[in-house]
C-alpha positions as CSV (number, residue, x, y, z in Angstrom):
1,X,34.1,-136.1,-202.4
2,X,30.9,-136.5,-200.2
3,X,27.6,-137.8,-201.9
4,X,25.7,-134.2,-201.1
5,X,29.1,-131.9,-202.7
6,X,29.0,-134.5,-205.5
7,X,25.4,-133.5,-206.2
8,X,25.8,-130.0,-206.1
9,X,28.6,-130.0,-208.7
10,X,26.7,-132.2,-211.1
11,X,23.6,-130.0,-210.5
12,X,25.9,-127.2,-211.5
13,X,27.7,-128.6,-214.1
14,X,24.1,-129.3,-215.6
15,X,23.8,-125.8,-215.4
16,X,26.7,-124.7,-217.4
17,X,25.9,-127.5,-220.4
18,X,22.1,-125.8,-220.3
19,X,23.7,-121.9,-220.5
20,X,25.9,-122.6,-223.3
21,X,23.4,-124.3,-225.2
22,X,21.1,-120.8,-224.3
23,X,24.5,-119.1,-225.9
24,X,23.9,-121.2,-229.3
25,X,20.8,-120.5,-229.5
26,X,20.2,-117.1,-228.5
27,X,23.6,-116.4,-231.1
28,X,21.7,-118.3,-233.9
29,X,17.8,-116.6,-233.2
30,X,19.8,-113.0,-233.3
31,X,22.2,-113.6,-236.0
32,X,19.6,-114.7,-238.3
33,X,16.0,-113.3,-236.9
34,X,13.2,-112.2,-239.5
35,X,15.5,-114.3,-242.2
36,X,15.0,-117.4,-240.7
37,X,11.2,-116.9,-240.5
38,X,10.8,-116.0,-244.3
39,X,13.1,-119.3,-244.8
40,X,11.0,-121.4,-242.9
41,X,7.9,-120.1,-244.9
42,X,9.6,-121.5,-248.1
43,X,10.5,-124.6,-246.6
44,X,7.3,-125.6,-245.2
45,X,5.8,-125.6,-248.6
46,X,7.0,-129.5,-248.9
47,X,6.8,-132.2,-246.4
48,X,10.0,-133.8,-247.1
49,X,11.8,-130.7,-247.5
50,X,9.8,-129.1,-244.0
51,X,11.8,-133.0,-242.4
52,X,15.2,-131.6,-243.2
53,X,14.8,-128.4,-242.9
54,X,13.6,-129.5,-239.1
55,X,17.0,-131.3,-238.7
56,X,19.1,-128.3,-240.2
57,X,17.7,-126.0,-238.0
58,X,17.9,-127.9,-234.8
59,X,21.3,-128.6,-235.6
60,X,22.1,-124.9,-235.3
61,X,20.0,-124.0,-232.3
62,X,20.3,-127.5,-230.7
63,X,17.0,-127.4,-229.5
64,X,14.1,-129.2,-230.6
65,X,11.5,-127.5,-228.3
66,X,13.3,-123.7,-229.7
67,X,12.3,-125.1,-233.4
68,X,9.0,-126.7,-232.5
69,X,7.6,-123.5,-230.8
70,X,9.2,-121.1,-233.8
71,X,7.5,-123.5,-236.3
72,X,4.1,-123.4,-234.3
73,X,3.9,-119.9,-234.2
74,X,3.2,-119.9,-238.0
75,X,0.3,-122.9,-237.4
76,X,-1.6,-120.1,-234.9
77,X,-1.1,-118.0,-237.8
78,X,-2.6,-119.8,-240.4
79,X,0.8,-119.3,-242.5
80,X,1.6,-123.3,-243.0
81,X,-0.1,-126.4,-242.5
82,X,-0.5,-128.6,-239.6
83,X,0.9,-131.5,-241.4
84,X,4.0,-129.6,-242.6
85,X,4.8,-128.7,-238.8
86,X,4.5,-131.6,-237.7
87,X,6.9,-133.0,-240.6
88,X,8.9,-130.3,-239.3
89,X,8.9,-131.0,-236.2
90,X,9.9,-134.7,-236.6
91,X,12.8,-133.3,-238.6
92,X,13.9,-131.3,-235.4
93,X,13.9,-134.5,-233.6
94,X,16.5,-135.8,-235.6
95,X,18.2,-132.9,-235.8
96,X,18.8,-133.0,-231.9
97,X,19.8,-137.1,-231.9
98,X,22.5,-135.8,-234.4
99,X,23.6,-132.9,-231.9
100,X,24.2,-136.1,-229.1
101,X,25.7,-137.9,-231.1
102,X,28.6,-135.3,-232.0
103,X,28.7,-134.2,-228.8
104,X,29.3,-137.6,-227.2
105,X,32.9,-137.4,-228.6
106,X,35.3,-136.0,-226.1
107,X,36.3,-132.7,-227.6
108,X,37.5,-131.0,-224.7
109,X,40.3,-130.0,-226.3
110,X,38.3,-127.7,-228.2
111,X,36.5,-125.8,-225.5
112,X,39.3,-123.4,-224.2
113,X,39.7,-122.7,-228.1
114,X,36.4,-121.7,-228.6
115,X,35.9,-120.3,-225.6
116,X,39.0,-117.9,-225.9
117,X,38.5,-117.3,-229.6
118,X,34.6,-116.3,-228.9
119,X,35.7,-114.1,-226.3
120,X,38.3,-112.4,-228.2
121,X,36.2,-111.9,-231.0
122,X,33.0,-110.7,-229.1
123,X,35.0,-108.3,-227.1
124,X,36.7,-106.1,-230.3
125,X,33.7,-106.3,-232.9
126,X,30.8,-103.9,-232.8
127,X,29.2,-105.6,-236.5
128,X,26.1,-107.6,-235.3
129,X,26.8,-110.8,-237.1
130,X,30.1,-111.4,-236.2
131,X,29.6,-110.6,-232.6
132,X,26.4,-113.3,-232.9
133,X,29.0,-116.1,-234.6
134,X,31.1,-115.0,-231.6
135,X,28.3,-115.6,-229.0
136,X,27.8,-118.9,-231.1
137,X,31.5,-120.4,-230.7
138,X,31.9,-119.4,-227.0
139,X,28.6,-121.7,-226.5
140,X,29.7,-124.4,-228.0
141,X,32.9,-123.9,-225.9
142,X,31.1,-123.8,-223.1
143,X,28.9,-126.4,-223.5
144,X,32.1,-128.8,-224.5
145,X,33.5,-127.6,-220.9
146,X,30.6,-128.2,-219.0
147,X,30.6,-132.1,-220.8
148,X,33.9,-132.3,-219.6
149,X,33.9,-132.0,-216.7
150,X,30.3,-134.0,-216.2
151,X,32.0,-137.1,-217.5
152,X,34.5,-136.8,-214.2
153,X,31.8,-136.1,-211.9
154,X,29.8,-139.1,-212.9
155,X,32.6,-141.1,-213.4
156,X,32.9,-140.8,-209.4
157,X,28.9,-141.9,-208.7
158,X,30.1,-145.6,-209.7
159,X,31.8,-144.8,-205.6
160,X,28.5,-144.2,-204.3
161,X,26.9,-146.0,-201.9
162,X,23.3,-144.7,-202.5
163,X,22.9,-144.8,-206.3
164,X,23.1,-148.9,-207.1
165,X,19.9,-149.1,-204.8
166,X,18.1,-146.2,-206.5
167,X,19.1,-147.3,-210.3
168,X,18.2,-151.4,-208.8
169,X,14.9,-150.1,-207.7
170,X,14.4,-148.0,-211.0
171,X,15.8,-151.0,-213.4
172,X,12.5,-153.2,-212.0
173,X,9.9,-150.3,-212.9
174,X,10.6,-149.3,-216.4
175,X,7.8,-147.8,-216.4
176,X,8.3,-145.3,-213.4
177,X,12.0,-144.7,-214.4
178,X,10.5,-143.1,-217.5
179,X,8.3,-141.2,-216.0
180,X,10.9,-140.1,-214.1
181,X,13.5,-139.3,-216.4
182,X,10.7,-137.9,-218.2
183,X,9.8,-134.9,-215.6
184,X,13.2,-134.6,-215.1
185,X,13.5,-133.9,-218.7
186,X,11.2,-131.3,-219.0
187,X,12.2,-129.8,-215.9
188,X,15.5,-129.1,-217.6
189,X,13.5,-127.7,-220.6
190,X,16.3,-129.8,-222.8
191,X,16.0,-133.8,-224.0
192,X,19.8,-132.8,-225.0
193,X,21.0,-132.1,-221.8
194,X,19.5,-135.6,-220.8
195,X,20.6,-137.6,-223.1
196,X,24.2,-136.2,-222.8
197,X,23.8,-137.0,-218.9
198,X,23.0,-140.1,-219.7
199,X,25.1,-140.9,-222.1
200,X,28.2,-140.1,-219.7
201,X,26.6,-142.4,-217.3
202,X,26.9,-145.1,-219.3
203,X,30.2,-144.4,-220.5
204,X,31.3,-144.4,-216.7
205,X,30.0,-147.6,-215.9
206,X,26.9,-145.9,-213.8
207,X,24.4,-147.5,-215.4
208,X,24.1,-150.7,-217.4
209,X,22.9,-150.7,-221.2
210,X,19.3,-151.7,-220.3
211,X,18.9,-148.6,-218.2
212,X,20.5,-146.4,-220.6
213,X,18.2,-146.8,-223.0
214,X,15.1,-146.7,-221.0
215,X,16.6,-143.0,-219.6
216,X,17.2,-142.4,-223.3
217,X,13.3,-143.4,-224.1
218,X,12.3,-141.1,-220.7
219,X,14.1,-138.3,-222.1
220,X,12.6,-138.4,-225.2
221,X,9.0,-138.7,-223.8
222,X,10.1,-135.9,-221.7
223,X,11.4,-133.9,-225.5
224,X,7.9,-133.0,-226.1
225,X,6.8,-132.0,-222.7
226,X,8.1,-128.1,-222.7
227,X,6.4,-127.1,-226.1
228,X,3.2,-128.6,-224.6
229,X,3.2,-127.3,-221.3
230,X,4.5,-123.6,-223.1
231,X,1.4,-123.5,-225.1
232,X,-1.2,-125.1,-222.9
233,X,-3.1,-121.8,-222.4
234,X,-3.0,-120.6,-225.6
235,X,-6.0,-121.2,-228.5
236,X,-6.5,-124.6,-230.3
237,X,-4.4,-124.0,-233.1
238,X,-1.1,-123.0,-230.9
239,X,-2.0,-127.0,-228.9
240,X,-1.9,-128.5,-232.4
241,X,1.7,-129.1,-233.1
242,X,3.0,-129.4,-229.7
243,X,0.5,-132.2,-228.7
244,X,0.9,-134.1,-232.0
245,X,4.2,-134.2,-231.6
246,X,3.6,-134.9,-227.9
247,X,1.5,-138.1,-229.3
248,X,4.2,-139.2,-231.4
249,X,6.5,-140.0,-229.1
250,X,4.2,-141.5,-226.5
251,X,3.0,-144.2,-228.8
252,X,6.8,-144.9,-229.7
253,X,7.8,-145.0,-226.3
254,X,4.7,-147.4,-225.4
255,X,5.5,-149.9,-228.2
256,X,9.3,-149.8,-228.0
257,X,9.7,-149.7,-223.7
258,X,9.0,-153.3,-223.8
259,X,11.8,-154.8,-226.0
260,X,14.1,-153.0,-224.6
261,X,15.8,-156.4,-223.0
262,X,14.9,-158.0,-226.2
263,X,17.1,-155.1,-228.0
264,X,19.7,-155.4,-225.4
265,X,20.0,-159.1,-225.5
266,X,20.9,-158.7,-229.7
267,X,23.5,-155.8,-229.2
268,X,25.5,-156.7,-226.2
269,X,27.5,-159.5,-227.9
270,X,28.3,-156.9,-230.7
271,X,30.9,-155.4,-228.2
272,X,30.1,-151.9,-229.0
273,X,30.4,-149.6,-225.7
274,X,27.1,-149.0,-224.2
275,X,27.9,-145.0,-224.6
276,X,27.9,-145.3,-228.2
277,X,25.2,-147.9,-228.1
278,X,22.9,-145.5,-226.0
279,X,23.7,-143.2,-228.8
280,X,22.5,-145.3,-231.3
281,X,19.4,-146.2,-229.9
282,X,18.6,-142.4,-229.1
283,X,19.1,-141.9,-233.7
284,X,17.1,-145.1,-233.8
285,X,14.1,-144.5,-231.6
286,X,13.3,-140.6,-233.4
287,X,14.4,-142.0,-237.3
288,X,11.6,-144.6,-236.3
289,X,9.1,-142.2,-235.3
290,X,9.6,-140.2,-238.3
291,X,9.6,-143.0,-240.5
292,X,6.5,-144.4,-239.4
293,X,4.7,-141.1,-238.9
294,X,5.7,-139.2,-242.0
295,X,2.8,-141.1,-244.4
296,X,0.3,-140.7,-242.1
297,X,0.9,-136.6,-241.2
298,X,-2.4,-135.9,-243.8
299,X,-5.1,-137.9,-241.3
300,X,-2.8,-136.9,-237.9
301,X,-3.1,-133.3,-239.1
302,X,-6.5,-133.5,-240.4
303,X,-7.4,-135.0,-236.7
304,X,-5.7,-132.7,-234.8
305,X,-7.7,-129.7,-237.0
306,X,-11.1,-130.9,-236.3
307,X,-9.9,-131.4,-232.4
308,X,-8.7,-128.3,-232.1
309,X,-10.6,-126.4,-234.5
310,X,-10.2,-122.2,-234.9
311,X,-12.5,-120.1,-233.1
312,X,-13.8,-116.6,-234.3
313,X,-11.9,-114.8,-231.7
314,X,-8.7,-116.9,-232.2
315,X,-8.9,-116.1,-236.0
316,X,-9.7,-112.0,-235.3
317,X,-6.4,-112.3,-233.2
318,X,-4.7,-113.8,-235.4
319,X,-5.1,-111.5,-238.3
320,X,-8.0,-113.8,-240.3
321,X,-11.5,-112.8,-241.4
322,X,-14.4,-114.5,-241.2
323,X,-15.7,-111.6,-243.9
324,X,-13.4,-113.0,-246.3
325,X,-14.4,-117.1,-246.4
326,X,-18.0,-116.2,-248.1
327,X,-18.9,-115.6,-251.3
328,X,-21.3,-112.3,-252.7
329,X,-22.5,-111.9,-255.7
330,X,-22.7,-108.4,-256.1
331,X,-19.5,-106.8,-257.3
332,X,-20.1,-103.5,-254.7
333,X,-20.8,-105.3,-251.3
334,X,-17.7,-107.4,-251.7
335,X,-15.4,-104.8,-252.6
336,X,-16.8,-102.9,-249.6
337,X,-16.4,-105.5,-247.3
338,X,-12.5,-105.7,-249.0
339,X,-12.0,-101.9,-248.3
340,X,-13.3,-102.5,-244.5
341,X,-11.3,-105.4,-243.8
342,X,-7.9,-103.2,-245.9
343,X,-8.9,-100.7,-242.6
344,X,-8.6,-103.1,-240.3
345,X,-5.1,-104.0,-241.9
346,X,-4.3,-99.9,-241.4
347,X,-5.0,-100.6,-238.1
348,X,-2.7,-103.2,-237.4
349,X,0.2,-101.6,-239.6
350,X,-0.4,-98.5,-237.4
351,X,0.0,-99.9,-233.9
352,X,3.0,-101.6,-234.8
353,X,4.2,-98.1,-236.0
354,X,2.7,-96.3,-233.3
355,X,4.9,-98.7,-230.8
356,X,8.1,-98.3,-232.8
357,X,9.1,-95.2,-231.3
358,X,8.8,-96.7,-228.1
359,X,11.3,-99.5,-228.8
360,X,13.7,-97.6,-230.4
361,X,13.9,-94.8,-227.6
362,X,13.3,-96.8,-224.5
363,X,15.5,-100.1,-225.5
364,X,12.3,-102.2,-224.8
365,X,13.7,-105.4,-226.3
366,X,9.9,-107.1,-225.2
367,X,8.0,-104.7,-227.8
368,X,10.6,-104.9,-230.5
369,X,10.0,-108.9,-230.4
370,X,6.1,-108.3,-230.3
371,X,5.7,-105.5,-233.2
372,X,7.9,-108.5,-235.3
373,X,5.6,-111.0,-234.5
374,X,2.8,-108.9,-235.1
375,X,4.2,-108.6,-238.8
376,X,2.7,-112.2,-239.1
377,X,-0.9,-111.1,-238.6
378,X,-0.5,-108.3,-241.0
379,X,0.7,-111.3,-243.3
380,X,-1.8,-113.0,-243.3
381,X,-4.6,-110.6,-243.8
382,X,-2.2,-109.2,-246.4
383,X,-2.9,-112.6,-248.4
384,X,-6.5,-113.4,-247.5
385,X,-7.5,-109.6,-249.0
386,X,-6.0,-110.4,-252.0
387,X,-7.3,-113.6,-252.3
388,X,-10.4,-112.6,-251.5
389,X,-10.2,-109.7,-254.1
390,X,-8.7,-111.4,-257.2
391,X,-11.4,-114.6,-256.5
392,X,-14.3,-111.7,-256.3
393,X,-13.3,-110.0,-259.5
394,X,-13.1,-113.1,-262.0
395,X,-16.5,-111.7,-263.0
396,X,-17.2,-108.8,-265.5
397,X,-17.0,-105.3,-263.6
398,X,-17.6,-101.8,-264.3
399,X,-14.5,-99.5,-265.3
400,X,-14.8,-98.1,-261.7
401,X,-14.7,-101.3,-260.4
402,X,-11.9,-102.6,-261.9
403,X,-10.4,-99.0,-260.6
404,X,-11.4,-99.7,-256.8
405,X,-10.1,-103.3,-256.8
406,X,-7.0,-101.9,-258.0
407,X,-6.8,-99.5,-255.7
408,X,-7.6,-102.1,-253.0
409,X,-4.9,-104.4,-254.3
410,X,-2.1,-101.8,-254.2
411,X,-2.8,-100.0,-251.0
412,X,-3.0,-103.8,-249.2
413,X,0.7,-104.4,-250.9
414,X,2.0,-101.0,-249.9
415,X,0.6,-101.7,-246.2
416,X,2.3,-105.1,-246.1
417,X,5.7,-103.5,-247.1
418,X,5.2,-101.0,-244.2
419,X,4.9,-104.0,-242.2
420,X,7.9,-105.2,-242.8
421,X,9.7,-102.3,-242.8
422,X,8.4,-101.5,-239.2
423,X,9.6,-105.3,-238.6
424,X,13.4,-104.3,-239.5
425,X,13.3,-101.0,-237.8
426,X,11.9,-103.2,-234.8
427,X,15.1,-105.4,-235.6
428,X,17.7,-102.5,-235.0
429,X,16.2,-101.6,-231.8
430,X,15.7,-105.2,-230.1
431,X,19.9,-104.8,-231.4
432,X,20.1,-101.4,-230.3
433,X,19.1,-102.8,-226.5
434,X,21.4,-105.7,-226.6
435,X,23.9,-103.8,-227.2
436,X,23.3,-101.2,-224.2
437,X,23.7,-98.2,-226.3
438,X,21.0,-95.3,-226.4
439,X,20.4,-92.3,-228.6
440,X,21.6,-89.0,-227.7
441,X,18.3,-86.3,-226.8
442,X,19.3,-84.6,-229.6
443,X,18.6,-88.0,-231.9
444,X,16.2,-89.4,-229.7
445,X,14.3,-85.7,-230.4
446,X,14.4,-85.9,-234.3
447,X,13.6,-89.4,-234.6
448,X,10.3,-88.4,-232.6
449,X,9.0,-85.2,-234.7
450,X,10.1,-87.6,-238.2
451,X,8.1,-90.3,-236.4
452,X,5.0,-88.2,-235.7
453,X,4.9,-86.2,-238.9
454,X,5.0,-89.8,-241.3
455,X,2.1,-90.7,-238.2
456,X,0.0,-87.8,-240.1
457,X,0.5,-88.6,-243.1
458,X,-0.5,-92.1,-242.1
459,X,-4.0,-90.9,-241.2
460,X,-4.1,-89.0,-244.3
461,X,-3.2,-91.8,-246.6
462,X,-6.1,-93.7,-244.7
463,X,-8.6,-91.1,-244.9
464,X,-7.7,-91.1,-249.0
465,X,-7.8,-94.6,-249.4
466,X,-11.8,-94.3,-248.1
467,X,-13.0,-91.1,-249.2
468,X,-10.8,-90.9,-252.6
469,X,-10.7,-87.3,-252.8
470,X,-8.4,-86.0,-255.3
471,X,-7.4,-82.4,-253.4
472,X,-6.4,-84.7,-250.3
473,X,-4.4,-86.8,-252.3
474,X,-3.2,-84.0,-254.4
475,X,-1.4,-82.2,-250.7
476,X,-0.2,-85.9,-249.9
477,X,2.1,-86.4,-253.0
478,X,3.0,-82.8,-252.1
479,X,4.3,-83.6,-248.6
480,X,6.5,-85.9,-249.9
481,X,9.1,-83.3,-250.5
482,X,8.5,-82.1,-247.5
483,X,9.5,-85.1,-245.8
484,X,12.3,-85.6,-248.6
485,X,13.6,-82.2,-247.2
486,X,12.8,-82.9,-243.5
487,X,15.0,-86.3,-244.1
488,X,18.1,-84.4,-245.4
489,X,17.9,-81.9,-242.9
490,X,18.1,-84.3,-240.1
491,X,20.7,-86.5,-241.2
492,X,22.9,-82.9,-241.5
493,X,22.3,-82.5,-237.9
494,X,23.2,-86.2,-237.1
495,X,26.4,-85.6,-238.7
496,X,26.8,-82.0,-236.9
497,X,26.4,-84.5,-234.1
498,X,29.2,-86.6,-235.1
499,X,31.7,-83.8,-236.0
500,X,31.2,-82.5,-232.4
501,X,31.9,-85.6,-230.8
502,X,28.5,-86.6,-229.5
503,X,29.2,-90.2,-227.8
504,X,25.6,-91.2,-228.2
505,X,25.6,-90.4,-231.7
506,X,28.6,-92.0,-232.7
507,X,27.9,-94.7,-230.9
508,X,24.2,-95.2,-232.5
509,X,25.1,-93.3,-235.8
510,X,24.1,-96.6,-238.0
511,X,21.2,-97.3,-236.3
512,X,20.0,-93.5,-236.1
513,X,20.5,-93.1,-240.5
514,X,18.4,-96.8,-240.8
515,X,16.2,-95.6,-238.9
516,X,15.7,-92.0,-240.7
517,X,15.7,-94.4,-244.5
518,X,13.3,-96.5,-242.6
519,X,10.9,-93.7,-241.8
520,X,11.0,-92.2,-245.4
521,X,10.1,-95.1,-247.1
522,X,6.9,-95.9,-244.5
523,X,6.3,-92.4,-245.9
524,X,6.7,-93.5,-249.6
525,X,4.6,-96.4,-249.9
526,X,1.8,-93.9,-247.8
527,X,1.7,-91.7,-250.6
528,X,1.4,-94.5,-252.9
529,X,-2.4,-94.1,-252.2
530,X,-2.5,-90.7,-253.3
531,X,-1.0,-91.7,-256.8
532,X,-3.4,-94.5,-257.0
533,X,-6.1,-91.8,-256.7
534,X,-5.0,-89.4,-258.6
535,X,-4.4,-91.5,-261.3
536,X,-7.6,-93.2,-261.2
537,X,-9.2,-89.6,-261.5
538,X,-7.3,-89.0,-264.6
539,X,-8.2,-92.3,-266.1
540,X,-11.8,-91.7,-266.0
541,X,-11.5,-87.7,-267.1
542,X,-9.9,-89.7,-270.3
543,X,-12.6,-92.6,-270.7
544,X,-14.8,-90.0,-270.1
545,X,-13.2,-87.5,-272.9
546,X,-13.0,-89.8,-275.4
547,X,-16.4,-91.5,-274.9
548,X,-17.9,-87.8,-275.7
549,X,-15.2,-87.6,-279.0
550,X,-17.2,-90.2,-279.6
């Protein structure tokens, strides 16, 4: 085979490892979604715990940049700390060594299984999950394919004519072969993909030992090039993570590059193949970094804070309030700036609704992923109100006080859980596009009028919350039969729909009725308010009663 055919297969067979990898990652992100993110809240809340949780994830995404830039979205948030990303993040490292190292075993014989087992599967299941695990196992099949046959298509470059001089010239700059291998690492957006490469170079006799594991220290330098580059135009806190971790492995691959023929010298009389020694030194180099970084994530962190510190309009974005940090000593002005800010929360909570529709009719996968990442924002305000609230009303208050920080504290709650609502719904229609399938006009017409009359009662609930009149409130807990009713009636027609065949309808029937419960309970925790107010009414019409009794 000539040098330039040789080339193109490699560069395709690079390909293929890269698109099943995609596979096992996209299957894992979709089979999982929001329920990974509420995992990774819980495990961040420990440093040692956020290290393995790092490797476990990577692990099943194999990617280390995928779990870095997940993690980091919570650090623009505000939702974790710097230091447990970064413990994270080191985890993830590991997690992808440990990825190479099983995947450096020749288990070809696996890949038509997986392959034809994923397929199979995939093709005769309509239940989300399973067709996910599906998308999962052809990936790995794939992937264990593609490594296949890139062992025999390096195996051929020892024939070469060209290569010895390149890898000659290369083996006397250490330096500029990292670099190298480096760019070419981020190029491929994958420090697994390069390390497997270069791991079936060695085992073909390409490359000698000293070379693999200067690639393997490229590679790595090149690991923590994507997330960098991804979020270079993004606010401070989104650099944070990505150039820490950046940092990390620069200084490792600074001190380590020059004993590399000090490391070789000790191992080669061991006798160990240098594939499984280029292995070794790939779980040795990130177990380092995370060893000797892991005491010191407090001061990195703390560092990499002052830096990069968060500016007002980076905090607005993000769903913080610069309202909320300071203190007031009168009761009144802080529970007004509370109420103002528990606005700006209706605010979010209603563009996210506002855009649902959209998602769900239209099959815009792009807004379904934005209105769930937007449920972070609402998050976080969420928590800073309440903080703010239950720090501002440790001191004594009036009876109506105590009734509007209640109020306060109950709408804010009721808001959040429409958040996340919206964030499911948003969940079946980013499925719903996958999938190709679309609502019939029919549907598509009764999920609009459900959706526009729960929008009303939206602004009602919002006017109530601020005004507190009781009639208001009084015609909102009213509607909610109507809606009650409304519900019922248009789940009969979705099955009328069904009985006559509709292929749309039968085809989107589960995520038509999810969406119809979804919409009713928006509606309930709306009219939550109303209750709040009414109740608070009749609560003082008592005080007030008995203090006259009196």
């Amino acid at each position: 085979m000539s040098a330039t055919l040789l080339l193109v297969h490699i560069i395709g067979t690079v390909a293929l490892l890269l698109w099943g990898m995609r596979m096992v990652r996209t299957g894992v992100e979709r089979a999982l979604g929001p329920r990974l993110r509420v995992l990774l809240k819980q495990w961040l809340r420990r440093r040692f715990v956020a290290l393995f949780s790092g490797v476990m994830i990577t692990l099943a995404m194999q990617s280390s940049t995928a779990t870095a830039l997940l993690v980091n979205g919570f650090v623009m948030r505000g939702a974790v700390a710097t230091s447990a990303a970064l413990a994270l993040v080191l985890g993830a490292d590991i997690g992808t060594t440990l990825v190479a190292a099983v995947l450096s075993f020749d288990l070809s014989w696996l890949a038509p299984l997986l392959i034809g087992v994923g397929f199979i599967v995939h093709s005769s299941t309509t239940q989300g999950g399973i067709k996910q695990g599906a998308r999962v196992t052809m990936g790995l099949g794939v992937v264990l394919l593609a490594l296949q046959l890139l062992r025999g298509y390096t195996g051929e470059l020892t024939e070469s004519d060209v290569l010895p001089i390149v890898l000659r010239a290369l083996s006397d700059e250490p330096v500029i072969a990292v670099v190298v291998f480096a760019l070419v690492t981020w190029l491929l957006h994958s420090s697994l993909a390069a390390v497997l490469f270069t791991i079936s170079l060695a085992a073909a006799g390409v490359i000698d030992l000293d070379m693999a594991i200067i690639l393997v220290l490229g590679a790595n330098l090149g690991a923590g090039l994507p997330a960098w580059s991804a979020t270079a135009g993004q606010g401070p806190p989104a650099r944070r993570v990505p150039l820490g971790n950046l940092m990390f492995r620069a200084i490792g691959v600074v001190v380590m590059l020059p004993f590399v023929d000090l490391l070789v010298a000790h191992v080669e009389p061991l006798g160990i193949d240098s594939a499984t020694l280029t292995v070794g030194a790939h779980i040795a180099f990130n177990t380092i970094i995370a060893a000797v970084f892991l005491p010191f994530l407090g001061p990195v962190a703390a560092m990499l804070d002052k830096r990069l510190p968060v500016d007002a309009r980076d905090q607005q974005e993000a769903g913080g309030s610069r309202l909320l940090e300071q203190n007031y000593t009168d009761m009144d002005t802080a529970l007004s700036v509370a109420a103002r800010e528990t606005i700006r929360l209706c605010d979010l909570v209603e563009d996210m609704y506002r855009d649902l529709i959209t998602a769900l009719c239209e099959n815009d996968r792009g807004l379904a992923k934005d209105i769930a990442a937007r449920d972070d924002r609402v998050d976080r305000l969420h928590r800073e109100i309440k903080l703010f609230v239950t720090r501002a009303t440790r001191d004594e208050m009036t009876e109506e006080q105590s009734r509007r920080a209640t109020q306060i504290l109950t709408f804010v709650t009721d808001l959040e859980h429409i958040a996340d609502i919206v964030e499911s719904s948003a969940g079946h229609a980013r499925r719903k596009a996958v999938r190709g399938l679309h609502f019939s006009d029919a549907g598509m017409a009764d999920l609009r009028h459900m959706h526009e009359n729960v929008l009303k009662t939206m602004h009602t609930a919002f006017d109530v919350f601020m005004s507190g009149d009781v009639e208001t409130a009084a015609r909102l807990i009213e509607e909610k039969r109507t809606v009650g009713r409304m519900e019922r009636a248009l789940e009969r027609s979705h099955l009328h729909r069904l009985r006559d065949g509709l292929t749309e309808s039968i085809e989107t029937s589960a995520f038509h009725q999810d969406v119809l419960r979804d919409l009713k309970r928006v509606h309930s925790h709306l009219v939550s308010v109303a209750y709040a107010i009414v109740g608070s009414t009749k609560g003082a019409e008592e005080d007030a009663r008995a203090a006259g009794s009196a």
